[in-house]
C-alpha positions as CSV (number, residue, x, y, z in Angstrom):
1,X,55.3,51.3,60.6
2,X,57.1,49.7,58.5
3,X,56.0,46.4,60.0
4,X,52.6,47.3,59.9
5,X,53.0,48.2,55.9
6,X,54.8,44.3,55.8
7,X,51.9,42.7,57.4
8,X,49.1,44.3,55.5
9,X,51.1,43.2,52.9
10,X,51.5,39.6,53.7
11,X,47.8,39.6,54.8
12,X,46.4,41.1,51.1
13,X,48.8,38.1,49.7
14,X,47.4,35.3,51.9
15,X,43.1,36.8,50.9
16,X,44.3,36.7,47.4
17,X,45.6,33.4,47.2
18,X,42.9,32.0,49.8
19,X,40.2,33.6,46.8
20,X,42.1,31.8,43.9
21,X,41.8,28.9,45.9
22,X,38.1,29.2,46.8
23,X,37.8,29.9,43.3
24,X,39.6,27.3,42.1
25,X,37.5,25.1,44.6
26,X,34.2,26.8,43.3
27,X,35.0,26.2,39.3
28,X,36.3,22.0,40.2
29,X,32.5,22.0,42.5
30,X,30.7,23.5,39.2
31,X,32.0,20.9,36.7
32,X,31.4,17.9,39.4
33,X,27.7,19.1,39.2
34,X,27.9,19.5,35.5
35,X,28.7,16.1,34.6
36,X,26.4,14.6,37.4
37,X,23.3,16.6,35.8
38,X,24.5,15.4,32.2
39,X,24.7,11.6,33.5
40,X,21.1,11.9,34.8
41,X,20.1,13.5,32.4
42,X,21.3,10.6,30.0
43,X,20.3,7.8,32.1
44,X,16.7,9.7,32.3
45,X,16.3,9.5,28.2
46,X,17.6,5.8,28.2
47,X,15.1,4.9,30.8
48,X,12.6,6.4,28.8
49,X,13.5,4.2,25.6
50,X,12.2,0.9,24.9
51,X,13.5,-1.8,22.1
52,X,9.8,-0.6,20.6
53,X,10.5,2.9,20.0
54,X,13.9,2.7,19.2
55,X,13.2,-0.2,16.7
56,X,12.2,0.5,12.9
57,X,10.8,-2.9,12.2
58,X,7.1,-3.7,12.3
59,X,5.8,-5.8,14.9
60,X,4.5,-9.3,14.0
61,X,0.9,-7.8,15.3
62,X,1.2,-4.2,12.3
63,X,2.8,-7.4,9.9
64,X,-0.2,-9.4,10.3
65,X,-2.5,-6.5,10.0
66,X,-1.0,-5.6,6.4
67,X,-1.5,-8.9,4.8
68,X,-4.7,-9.9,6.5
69,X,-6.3,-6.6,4.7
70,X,-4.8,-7.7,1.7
71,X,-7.6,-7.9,-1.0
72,X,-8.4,-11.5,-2.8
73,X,-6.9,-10.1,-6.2
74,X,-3.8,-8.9,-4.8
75,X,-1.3,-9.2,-7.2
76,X,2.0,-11.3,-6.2
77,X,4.1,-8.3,-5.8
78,X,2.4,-6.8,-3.4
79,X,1.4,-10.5,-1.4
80,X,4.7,-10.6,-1.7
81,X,5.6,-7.2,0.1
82,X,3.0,-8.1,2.9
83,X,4.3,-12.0,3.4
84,X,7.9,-12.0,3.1
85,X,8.2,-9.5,5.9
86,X,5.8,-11.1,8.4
87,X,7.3,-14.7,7.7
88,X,10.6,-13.3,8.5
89,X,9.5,-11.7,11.6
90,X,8.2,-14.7,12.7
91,X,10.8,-17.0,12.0
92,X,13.3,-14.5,14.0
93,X,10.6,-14.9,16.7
94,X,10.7,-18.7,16.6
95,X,7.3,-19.1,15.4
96,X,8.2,-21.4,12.5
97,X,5.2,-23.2,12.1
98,X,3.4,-19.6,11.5
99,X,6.6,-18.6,9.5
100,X,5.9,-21.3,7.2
101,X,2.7,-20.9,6.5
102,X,3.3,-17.0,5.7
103,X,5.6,-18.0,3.5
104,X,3.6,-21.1,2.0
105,X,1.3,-18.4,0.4
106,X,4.1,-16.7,-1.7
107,X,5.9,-19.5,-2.8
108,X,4.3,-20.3,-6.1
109,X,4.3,-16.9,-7.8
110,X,7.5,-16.5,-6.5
111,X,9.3,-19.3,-6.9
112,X,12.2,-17.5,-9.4
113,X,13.1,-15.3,-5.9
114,X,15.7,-16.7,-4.1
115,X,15.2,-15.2,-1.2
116,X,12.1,-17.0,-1.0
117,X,13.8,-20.4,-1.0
118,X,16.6,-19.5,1.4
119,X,14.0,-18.2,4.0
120,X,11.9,-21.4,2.9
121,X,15.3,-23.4,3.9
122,X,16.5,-21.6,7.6
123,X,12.5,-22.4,8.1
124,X,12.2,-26.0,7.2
125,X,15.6,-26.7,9.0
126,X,14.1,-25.3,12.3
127,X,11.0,-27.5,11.6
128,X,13.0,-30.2,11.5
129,X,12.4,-31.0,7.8
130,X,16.0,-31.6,6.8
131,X,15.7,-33.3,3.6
132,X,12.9,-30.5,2.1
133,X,15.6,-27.6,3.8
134,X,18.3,-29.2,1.4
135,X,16.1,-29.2,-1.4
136,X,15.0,-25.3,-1.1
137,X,18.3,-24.1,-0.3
138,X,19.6,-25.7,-3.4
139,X,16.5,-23.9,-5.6
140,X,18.1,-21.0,-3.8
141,X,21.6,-21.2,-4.5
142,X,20.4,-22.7,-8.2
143,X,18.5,-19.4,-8.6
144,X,21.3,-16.9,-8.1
145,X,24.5,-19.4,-8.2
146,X,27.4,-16.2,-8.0
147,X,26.3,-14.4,-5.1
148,X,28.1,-16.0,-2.0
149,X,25.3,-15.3,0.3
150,X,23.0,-18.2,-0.8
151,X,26.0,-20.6,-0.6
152,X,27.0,-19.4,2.7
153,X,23.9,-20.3,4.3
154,X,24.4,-23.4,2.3
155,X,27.3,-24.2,4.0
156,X,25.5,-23.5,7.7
157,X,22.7,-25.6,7.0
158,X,25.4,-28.2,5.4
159,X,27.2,-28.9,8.4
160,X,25.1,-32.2,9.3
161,X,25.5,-33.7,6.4
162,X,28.0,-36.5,5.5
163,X,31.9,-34.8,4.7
164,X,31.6,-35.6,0.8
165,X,28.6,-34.0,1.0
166,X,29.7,-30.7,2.1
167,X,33.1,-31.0,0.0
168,X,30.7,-31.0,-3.0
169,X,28.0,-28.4,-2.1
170,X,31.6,-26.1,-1.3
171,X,33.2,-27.2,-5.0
172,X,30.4,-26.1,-6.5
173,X,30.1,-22.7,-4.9
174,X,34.1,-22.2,-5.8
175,X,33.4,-22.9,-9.2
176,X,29.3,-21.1,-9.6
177,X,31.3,-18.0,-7.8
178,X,34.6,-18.4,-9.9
179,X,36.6,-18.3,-6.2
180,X,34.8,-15.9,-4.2
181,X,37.0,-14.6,-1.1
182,X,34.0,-14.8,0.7
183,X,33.6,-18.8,-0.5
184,X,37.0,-19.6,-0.6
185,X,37.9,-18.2,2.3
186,X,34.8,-20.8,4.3
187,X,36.2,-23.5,2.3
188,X,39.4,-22.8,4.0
189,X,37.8,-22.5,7.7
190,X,35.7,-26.2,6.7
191,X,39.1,-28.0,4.9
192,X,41.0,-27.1,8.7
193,X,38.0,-28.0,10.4
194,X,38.1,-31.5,8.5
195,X,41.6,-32.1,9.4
196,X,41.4,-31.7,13.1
């Protein structure tokens, strides 16, 4: 009997570890199909998702819309609102020609914006209109002289010109800036440029 007791014993030990182990097996099984049905799930939504729904910006198509209704008397602020945008737009779309033209409407009554002229600039440049690029990214610069960001596009657009050039267009920005780390640190990157 005795025997009988030790193997009803041995055999309730061996049914519960074999259920740990199915369970064990069951609960590794679950979380496998869990993070399967979470992957599809996320590869569903992203499939779903285009650049134009997940994108804020107007198309050129809504940009054009808003300034073509643009009454005759529109005042400059709001030509401004509807042209600055679409040239933009389609200078990030390559359409300079179009780009210029948009932006040829505001220059006028806007001329004290720098923004205008440094748009104006990246736009002639890609036209090929070197000399006139020069002479808007300096209006731009000239318009808001302390703030590195017109002087750091100065410095991209500056690159083709002759070294003296440059080393002037980058003293001025020191000194308009009074050392900006932002300038000073380009002038650095351009002087070890210049020496290699």
């Amino acid at each position: 009997m005795d025997n009988n007791n030790q193997n009803m014993e041995e055999n309730k030990a061996h049914n519960a570890s074999n259920t740990q182990d199915g369970r064990k097996i069951t609960i590794v099984i679950f979380v496998i199909l869990l993070v399967l049905g979470g992957w599809y799930l996320i590869s569903q939504n992203n499939d779903t998702q285009t650049p134009n729904n997940i994108s804020d910006e107007p198309s050129i198509e809504d940009l054009m819309s808003k300034a073509s209704q643009l009454p005759e008397d529109a005042d400059q602020g709001t030509m401004f609102d509807a042209y600055f945008p679409l040239s933009e737009a389609q200078y990030n779309a390559g359409n300079y020609a179009d780009a210029a033209q948009s932006l040829e409407k505001i220059t006028t009554a806007n001329a004290e914006k720098p923004e205008v002229w440094a748009l104006y600039a990246k736009i002639l440049h890609a036209l090929d209109e070197k000399d006139r690029a020069f002479q808007s990214m300096e209006l731009a610069a000239g318009l808001d002289s302390d703030t590195p960001k017109y002087w750091l596009q100065y410095f991209d657009l500056a690159k083709e010109l002759p070294t003296e050039q440059q080393k002037a267009i980058y003293e001025r920005a020191l000194e308009a800036t009074e050392n900006n780390s932002e300038i000073v640190s380009a002038y650095d990157t351009w002087k070890a440029s210049q020496a290699q």
